[in-house]
C-alpha positions in Angstrom: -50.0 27.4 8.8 -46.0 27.2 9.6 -44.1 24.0 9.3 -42.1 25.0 12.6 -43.2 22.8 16.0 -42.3 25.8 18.2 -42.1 29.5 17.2 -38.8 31.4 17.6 -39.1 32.4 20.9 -39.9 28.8 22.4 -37.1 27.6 20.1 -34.4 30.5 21.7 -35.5 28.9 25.4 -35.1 25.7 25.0 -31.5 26.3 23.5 -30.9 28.7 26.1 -31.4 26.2 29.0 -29.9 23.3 26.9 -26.9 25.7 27.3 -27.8 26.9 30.8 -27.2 23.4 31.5 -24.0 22.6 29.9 -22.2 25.3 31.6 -23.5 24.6 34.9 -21.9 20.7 34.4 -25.3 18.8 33.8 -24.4 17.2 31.5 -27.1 14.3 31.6 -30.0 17.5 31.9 -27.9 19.2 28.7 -28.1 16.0 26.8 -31.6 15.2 27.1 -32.7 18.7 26.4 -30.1 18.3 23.1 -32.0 14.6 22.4 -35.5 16.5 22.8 -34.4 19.5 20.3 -32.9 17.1 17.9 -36.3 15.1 18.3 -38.4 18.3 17.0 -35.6 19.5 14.5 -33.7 16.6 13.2 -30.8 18.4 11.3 -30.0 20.9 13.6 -25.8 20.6 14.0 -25.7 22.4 17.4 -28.0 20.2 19.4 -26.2 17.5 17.9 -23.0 19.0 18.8 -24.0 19.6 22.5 -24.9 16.1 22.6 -21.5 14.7 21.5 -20.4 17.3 23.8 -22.7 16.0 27.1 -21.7 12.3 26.3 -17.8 13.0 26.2 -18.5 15.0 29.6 -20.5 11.7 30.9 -17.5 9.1 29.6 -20.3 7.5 27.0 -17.8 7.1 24.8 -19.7 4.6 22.8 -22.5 7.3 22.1 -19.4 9.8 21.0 -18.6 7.5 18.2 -22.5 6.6 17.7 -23.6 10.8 17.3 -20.5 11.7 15.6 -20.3 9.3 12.4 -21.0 11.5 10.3 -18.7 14.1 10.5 -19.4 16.1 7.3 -22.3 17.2 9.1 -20.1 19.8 10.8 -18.0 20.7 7.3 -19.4 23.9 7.1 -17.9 25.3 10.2 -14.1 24.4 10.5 -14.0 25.2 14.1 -16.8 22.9 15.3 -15.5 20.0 12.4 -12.4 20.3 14.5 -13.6 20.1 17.7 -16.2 17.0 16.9 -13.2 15.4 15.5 -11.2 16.0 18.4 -13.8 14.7 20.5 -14.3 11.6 18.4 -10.4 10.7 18.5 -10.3 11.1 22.4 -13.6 8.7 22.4 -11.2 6.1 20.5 -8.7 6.8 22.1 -9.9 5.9 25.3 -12.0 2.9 24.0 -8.5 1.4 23.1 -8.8 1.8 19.4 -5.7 3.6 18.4 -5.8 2.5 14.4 -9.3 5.0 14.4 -7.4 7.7 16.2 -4.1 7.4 14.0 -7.2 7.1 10.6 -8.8 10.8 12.2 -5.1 11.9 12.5 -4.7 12.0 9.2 -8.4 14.0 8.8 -6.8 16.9 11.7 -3.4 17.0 9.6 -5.3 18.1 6.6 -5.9 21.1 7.4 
């Protein structure tokens, strides 16, 4: 018997209208599809990444900070470590916490 909650094709739809949703600008529908996926599949870096997506989108800034601690999650793909990192400064940023955003500076300038 397989280990997997939903087979392939049940897992491809449920990304697919996490996604549908994102682009369409709902973000609160996005984000609780991403919560659900991340539920069933708890190291999955995109429905993660949607979700510190959907909560920038919704001005939780609080939950940006909260879903994005641990950046080296997204190590492996430069691209997306950049842009969670991005999204983590502007969360500080507009919390009023400018020593985080000058500390992630230094992370961006690394590379």
């Amino acid at each position: 018997m397989s280990d997997e909650i939903l087979d392939n094709d049940k897992k491809e739809s449920l990304k697919v209208l996490i996604y549908f949703y994102l682009n369409i600008g709902r973000y609160d529908s996005a984000y609780r599809g991403a919560r659900a996926y991340c539920a069933l599949y708890k190291d999955d870096i995109w429905a993660l990444g949607i979700m510190i997506i959907c909560a920038s989108n919704l001005q939780d800034y609080a939950q940006v900070i909260k879903l994005s601690d641990n950046l080296d999650k997204f190590a492996q793909n430069k691209a997306r470590y950049k842009s969670i990192l991005l999204l983590r400064m502007q969360a500080f940023m507009k919390m009023g916490q400018d020593d985080k955003v000058k500390e992630l500076q230094l992370l961006l300038d690394k590379d």
